[in-house]
Structure formats: structure tokens, C-alpha cells
N, C-alpha and C positions, 0 to 999 in steps of 0.2 A: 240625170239618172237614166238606167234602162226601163224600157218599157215592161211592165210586167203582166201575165196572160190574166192575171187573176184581177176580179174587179172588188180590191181590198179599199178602203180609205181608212186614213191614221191620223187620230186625232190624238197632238200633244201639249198637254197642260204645261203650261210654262208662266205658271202666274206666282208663282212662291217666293216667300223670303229667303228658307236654306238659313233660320237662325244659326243654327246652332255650328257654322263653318266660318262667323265672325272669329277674326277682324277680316279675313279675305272679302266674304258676303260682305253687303250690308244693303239696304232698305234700297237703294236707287242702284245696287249692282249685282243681285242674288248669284248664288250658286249655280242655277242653271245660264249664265252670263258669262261667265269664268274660264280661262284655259288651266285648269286642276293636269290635266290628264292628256300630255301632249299637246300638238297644233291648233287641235280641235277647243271648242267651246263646248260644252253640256249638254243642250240643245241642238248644237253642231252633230254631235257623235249621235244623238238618240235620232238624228232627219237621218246623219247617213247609214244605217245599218239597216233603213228603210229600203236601201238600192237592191231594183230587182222585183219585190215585192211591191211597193205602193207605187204610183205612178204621181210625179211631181203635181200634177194637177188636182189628186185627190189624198193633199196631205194639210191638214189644217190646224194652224197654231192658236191655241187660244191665251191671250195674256191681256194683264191690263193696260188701260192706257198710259201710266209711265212707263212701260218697260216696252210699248209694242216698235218704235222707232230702230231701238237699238236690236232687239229679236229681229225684226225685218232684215235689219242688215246682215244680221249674223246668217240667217238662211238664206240670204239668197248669197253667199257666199258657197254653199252647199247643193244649192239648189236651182233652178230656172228661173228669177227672178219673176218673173211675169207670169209665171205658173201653177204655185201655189196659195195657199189661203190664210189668211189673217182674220182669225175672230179675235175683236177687241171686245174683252169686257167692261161695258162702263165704271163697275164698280166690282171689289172681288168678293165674291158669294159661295164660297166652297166649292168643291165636284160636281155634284149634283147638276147645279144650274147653269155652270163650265160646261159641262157634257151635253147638258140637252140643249146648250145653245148653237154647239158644232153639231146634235143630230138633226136640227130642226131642216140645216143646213143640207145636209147630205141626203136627210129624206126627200126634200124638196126636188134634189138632181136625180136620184135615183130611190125609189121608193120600198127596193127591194134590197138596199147596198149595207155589205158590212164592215162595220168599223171597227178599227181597234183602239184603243186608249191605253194611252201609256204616257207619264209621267217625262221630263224632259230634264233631271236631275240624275238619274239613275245610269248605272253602269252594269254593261252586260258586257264579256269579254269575247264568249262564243257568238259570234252576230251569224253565222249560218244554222245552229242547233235554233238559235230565235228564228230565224225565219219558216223555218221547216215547221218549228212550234207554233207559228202563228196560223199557218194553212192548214193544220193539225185545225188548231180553235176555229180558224176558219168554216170549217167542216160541219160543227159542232152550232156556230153561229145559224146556217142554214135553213136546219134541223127545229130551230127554234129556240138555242139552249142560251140564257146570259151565261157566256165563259170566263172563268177568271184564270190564270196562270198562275199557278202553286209552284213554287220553289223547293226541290227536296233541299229539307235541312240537313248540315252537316257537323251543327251543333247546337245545345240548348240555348237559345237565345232569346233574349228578355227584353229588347228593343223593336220585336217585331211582331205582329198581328198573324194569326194561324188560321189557318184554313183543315177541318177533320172531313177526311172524305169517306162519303157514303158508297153507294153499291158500284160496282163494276158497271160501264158502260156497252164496253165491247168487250164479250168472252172469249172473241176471237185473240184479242191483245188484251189480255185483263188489266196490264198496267200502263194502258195510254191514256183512260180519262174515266171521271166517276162522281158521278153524281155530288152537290155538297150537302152533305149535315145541316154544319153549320160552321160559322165565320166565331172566331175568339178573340178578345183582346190581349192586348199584350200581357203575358203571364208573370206572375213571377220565376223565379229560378228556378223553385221546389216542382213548379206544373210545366214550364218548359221540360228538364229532363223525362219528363212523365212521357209530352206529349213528343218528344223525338224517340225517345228507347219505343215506343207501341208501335213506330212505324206508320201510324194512321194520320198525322197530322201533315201540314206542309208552310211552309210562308206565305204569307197574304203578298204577292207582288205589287197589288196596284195595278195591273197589267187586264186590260177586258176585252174579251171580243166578242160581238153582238150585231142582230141586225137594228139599224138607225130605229125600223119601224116598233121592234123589240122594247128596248129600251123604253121608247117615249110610252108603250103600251102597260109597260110596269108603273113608269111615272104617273098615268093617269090613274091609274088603279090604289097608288101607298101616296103620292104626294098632286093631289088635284089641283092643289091651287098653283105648284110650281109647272103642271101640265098647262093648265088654261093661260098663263102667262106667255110661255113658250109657243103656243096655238096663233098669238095675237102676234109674236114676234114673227112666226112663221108666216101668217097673211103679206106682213108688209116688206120682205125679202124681197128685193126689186124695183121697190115700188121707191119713189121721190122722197119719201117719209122714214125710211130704214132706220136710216140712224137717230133721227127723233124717238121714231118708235121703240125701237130695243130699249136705250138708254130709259124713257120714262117707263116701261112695263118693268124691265130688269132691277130697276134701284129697288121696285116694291118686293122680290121674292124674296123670300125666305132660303137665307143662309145655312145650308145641309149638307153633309159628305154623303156621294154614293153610296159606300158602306153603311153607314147607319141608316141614312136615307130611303134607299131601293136592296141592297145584296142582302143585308140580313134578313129579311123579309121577303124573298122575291120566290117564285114558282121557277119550275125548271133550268134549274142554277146545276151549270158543272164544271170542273177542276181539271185540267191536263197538266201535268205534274213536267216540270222544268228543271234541267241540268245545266244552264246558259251562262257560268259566270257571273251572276247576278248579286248586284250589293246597291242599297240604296241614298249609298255613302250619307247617312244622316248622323255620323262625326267626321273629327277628324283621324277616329280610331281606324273608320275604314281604309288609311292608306296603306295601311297593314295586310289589308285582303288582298290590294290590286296594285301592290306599286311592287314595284323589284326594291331588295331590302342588299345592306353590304354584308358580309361576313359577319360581322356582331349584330347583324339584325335591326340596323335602323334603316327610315326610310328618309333620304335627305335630297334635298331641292335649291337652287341657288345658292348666292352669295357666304358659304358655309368652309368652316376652316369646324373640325372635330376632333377630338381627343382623346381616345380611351372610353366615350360614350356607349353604353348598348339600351338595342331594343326602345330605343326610341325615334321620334320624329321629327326632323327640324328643315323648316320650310321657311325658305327666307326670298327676300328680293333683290336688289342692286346692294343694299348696305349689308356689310360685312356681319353675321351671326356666328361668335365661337363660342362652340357648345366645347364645355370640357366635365369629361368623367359624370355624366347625366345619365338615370336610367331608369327607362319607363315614363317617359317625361315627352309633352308636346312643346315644340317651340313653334311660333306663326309669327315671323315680322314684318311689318309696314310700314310706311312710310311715317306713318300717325300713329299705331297702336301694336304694341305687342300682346302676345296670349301666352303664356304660360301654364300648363297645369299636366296634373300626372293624366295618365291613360286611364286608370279608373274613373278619373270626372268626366271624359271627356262630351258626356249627355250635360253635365252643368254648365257649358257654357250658353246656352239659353237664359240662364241665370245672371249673366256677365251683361247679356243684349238687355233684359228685361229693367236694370240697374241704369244702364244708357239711357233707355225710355223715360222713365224718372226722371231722367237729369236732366233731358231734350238735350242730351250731347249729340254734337259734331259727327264724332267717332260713330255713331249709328246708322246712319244717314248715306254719307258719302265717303268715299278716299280723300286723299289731298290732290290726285287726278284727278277730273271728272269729263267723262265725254258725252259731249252736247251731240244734235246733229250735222251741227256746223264746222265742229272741230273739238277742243279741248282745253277747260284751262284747270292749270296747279295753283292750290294756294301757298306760297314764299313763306306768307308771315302776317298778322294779324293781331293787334293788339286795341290799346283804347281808341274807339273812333277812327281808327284802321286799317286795313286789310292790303295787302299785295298779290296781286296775283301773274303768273305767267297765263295769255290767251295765244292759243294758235285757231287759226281759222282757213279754212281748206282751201283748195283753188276756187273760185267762182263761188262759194259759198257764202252766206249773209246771217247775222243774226237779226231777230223780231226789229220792228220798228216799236223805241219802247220809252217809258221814262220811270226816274226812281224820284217818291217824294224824301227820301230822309238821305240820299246819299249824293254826294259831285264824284267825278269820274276824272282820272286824269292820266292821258292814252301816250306810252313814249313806243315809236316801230323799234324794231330790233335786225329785222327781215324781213324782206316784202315791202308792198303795197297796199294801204289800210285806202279804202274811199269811206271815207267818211260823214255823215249826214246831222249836224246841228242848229236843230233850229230851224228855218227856211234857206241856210247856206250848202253844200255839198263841195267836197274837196278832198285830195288826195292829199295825204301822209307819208313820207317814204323814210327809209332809215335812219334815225339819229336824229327824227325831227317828231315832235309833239305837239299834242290838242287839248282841249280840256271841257267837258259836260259838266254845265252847271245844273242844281241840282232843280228838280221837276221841268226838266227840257225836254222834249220829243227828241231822240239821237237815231242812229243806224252804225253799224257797223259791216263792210263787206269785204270781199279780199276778190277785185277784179282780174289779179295777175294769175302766172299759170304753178306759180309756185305757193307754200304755205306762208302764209303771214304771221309773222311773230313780234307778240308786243307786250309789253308790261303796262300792266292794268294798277292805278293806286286811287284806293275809294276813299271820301271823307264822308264824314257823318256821325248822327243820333242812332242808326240802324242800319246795320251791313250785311241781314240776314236775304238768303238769294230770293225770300217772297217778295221783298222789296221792289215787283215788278209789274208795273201795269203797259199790256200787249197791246198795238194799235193795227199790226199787220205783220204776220208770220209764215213764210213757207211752209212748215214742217207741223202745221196746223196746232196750234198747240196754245 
């Protein structure tokens, strides 16, 4: 990215599940993971509309430890690889503790430095009116102000958090920024209308910008014990003990959003009001905002043969979806789960996930892809005391040295080069030739050649679930 004159740092949360975008999302591939919207990933598009403005060394990702491998990669695909920041959360604790774990960070480098936070799900279409808006907040940061980004609304809407703004800030430009009232929850329809026709209200973006020293100084003022925690993480930054330290101090905080947390309650709070394209795609209704639609008004994606369909949406993948004579209807298909439902539900498919939960299905969890650090593998087929799977594994790449008590393994090449590691023996596998892990055996799996390794994977057993695994030595730290 270019270097920019301004000494901004951007901190983006990227810890979320994105319920309610199943079956696409799910537990181990959230929303912000996802190519939705072009070449880019979620996260991808929220680092690059940073170019210009943040400088790749003071842009910092905060996310948990299952999701930080595969974030890393996705940014430094974006990014300087070597450049920017990864805060890994031990465990996930809301905004609140999210934020002040990246300001502790930033205060530490620069004590005067402003940040901005912003969510790594969201869609801004105008990426220059943001930037201009952010150096606007920036301004405002300085000054002493926590900033939030108000969205002017373009209708009554009942899925999003309002923001009522108080006095004019600068009389010179009365409608650049203005003090906040106060923050609202989400209304219903009757108080939506209310609050769009007066003119006085705005959407709660989620979007802040503040100085690091700010923030933490409100923290300790509305949430001390989440200050004093953050104090002790902030000592050992550096220091041999960092990651002991966090991880034991962190698990104990108290799980809080900003918002309820510190914004609603906070001293010299202000609002710059936003025109940026902004939607925080939290259905699948939002493909209606920001996707190009056909002549009857739907929005369609992949493998899609249509019919006489309007005003609706159907998003598919390699396998063939024909919508015929639908309207007003979401279709999402996968390889494992379809989603069906009108546009007016489409907040209840959280309802769908929560059902999953319950059942500890499959379907919640993962795809029938799943990408490891090492490569990839599909599951084929699965039935009693069975499973199949297709592994690929990257050039030079290796999986954990590991063994399973309930499960045998039994490994046929396809392509490539398998080195293989059973037991106290080591030996190479090549095409059309197979091995076999009996079960509570120390194994390895590596792919020494310069091409991908490809092999079918057939497990036996009393338990086939992927916990089924105890690490003895892992690259990818895990």
C-alpha cells in the first residue's frame, strides 16, 4: 500500500460468526472469510480501501485463535506480509475487550496515535468519501472527541442501532459533525419512521475513531476492572511472557460491547454523518443494496439456469440451481446445505444456525471443503464407522505429527508425493500406491515434492469426529 502523511492506525475486528449468512458462513468460515462480493474476501476489501490512509505497519487485525491462520493469509495477500499486526484473541470477549486489546498496543508505540475501528464484515461502496470521512473523524479524534460514524439514513430501518445527534459542532459547516445525545436500539418500524422523517437521527455504523490514550481513559473511568486487566496485558508487551500473560489476564474479563459498554455512557462523544455506500450486509437481503440486479430484479450468482423468476435472489455454486417462476424468495446452495426462505425472513435464519446448535450438526461447523494450513480436504461420504475424504496438501507443506485413539487411517496417492511417517519407519508413497495408520499410532503426513499432493483418505472406527486428535509437534502452532 502507499504510504500515507497521516499518523492514522486501523483496527479491524474480524472475530465474528456472520450467523445469519449460513449456509455460506459457518462456525470455522465466517462472513468476514468469504469471497460474497468479487475477488476480494470481507476483510480483504475492509484492509484495502485502507490504501492511502493507514500505513500497512499500523493496521491491526484482531481475531480469534481459530480463524487467525487463515486471516493472516488472506491479508497478507492484500497487504506487506511482514508489515502488519495480528492481535490474536485467546478467547472471544465482545468489543469492548477486542479494542482495548489493539489500543493497549498502539498506545504503547505511539501514546498520542489515532485509531480507527471498524468492523471487517461490512461494505462501503464509496472507499474515497470514507477516507475523506475518516480524516474528517480524525480531526475530531485530536481534539479529544470518541468519534462514531453516523450513516445518513435512506430509510426506516429496523435492523439497525440509531445514533440522535445533538448541537452543531462547527457553525462554520453546521452539517459536518455534532455532538451525540444519545445512541438508540434498534426500533421498531412505528419509531424508525419517526426517527428518519425528523431528520435528527443517523445509523450506528460501528465505525470509531479516537485517540488509543482516549478510549482506554474512558475504560478506566465506566469499566475498571476491564482497564486494570488491559494495564497488566500492556506491562508485558515485549516482554518473554506476552503470550502467557494476555491469554491468563484475558480469559478473566468480562465480556461487553463498546456500545453498551463505554459509547452510551461516555463524555465528549461526536457523530460525522456518512454518505459512503455503507451496508452491514447482516442478511442475505443486503444483496439487494449492493449487487447489480437483472431486469426483473433479481440478484443471481453461479451455477443458475432462471425462469420467469423476479425480485429475488439465488446464489449458487458449481452444482446446477433452476429457479423457475420464484418471487421474493432467497435460494443459497452448497455443497451440503441449501437455504430457502422468503425476503421477509431473511433475519430468521439465525434461527436455522441456532436449530444446528442443538443438534451439534455437521452443517454448522464446516463446509464439506475445509482449508487447513497445509492444504485441504472434502468429505466424499460418511457413513457407519466411516468417512472418505479427498486431502490435498501444498508443496513442501506437512500436517501436525499426531495420533487418533478411536480411528485407522488408510492413505491411497492420487498425485504426487506423500512422505510418510508411521510409527519409527519414514517412507515415500507415490501414485497408485498406499499405506495404512493403525489406530493410536504416532503418524506424519508431508508433501516433499514441488507439486500438490493428492490422496484419498478412508478412516475406520468407534469415532470419526476431527477432535479425535492428539498433537505431538505442529508447525502452524496449534
Amino acid at each position: 500500500m502507499k504510504k500515507s502523511s497521516l499518523n492514522i492506525n486501523a483496527v479491524i475486528l474480524a472475530g465474528g460468526s456472520g450467523t445469519r449468512f449460513w449456509p455460506l458462513s459457518r462456525e470455522a468460515t465466517p462472513k468476514q472469510m468469504l469471497r460474497v462480493f468479487g475477488d476480494k474476501t470481507m476483510v480483504q476489501h475492509t484492509a484495502a480501501r485502507l490504501e492511502g490512509l493507514v500505513t500497512d505497519d499500523n493496521i491491526y487485525v484482531v481475531t480469534g485463535k481459530k480463524y487467525a491462520f487463515d486471516i493472516r493469509g488472506q491479508m497478507s495477500e492484500v497487504c506487506d506480509p511482514g508489515m502488519f499486526n495480528m492481535v490474536v484473541e485467546p478467547e472471544g470477549k465482545n468489543t469492548a475487550p477486542a479494542i482495548g486489546l489493539a489500543a493497549v498496543r498502539i498506545r504503547k508505540k505511539n501514546p498520542s496515535a489515532v485509531m480507527v475501528v471498524m468492523p471487517s464484515d461490512h461494505v462501503i461502496l464509496k472507499n474515497s468519501k470514507f477516507r475523506n470521512i475518516i480524516k474528517q473523524a480524525g480531526g475530531l479524534a485530536e481534539l479529544g472527541f470518541l468519534t462514531t460514524i453516523g450513516i445518513v439514513p435512506d430509510r426506516p430501518e429496523t435492523g439497525y442501532g440509531y445514533i440522535q445527534k445533538g448541537p452543531v459542532l462547527d457553525k462554520k459547516d453546521p452539517a459536518s459533525a455534532f455532538r451525540v445525545r444519545r445512541f438508540v436500539e434498534k426500533p421498531d418500524l412505528k419509531k424508525a419512521e419517526k426517527y428518519v422523517s425528523s431528520g435528527s437521527y443517523l445509523w450506528n455504523s460501528g465505525i470509531f475513531v479516537w485517540r488509543a490514550a482516549d478510549i482506554l481513559g474512558e475504560m478506566k473511568r465506566q469499566l475498571p476492572e476491564l482497564h486494570a486487566g488491559l494495564l497488566e496485558i500492556e506491562k508485558a508487551l515485549g516482554g518473554k511472557n506476552e503470550a502467557e500473560k494476555t491469554e491468563s489476564v484475558f480469559k478473566k474479563l468480562k465480556s461487553i460491547s463498546i456500545d453498551y459498554g463505554i459509547m452510551e455512557h461516555a463524555k465528549n462523544v461526536a457523530v460525522v454523518p456518512a454518505d459512503i455506500g455503507w451496508n452491514d450486509v447482516g442478511s442475505w437481503r443486503a444483496l439487494d443494496d449492493i449487487s447489480e440486479k437483472d431486469a426483473k430484479g433479481n440478484v443471481i450468482a453461479g451455477n443458475v439456469i432462471n425462469i420467469g423468476s423476479r425480485d429475488s435472489i439465488i446464489y449458487a455454486g458449481k452444482r446446477l440451481v433452476a429457479a423457475v417462476g420464484i418471487e421474493n424468495t432467497i435460494v443459497v446452495d452448497t455443497p451440503d446445505a441449501t437455504l430457502i426462505c422468503g425476503k421477509d425472513h431473511a433475519q430468521e435464519v439465525r434461527s436455522v444456525v441456532d436449530e444446528l446448535r442443538k443438534k451439534g450438526a455437521d452443517e454448522l461447523l464446516e463446509h464439506t471443503t475445509v482449508n487447513r494450513p497445509w492444504g485441504s480436504y472434502t468429505l466424499l461420504e460418511m457413513g457407519d464407522r466411516y468417512k472418505i475424504k479427498r486431502i490435498v496438501v501444498n508443496p513442501g507443506a506437512k500436517l501436525s505429527y499426531q495420533l487418533h485413539h478411536h480411528r485407522s487411517e488408510h492413505w491411497v496417492v492420487v498425485s504426487g508425493t506423500a512422505r510418510v511417517t508411521v510409527g519409527e519407519q519414514s517412507y515415500n508413497v507415490h501414485p497408485n500406491e498406499s499405506t495404512y495408520v493403525p489406530i493410536s499410532t504416532r503418524h506424519r503426513l508431508e508433501n516433499p515434492g514441488k507439486v500438490p499432493l493428492q490422496m484419498i483418505e478412508v478412516q475406520n472406527g468407534d469415532y470419526l469426529a476431527e477432535d479425535d486428535i492428539i498433537r505431538f509437534d505442529d508447525d502452524y502452532g496449534r
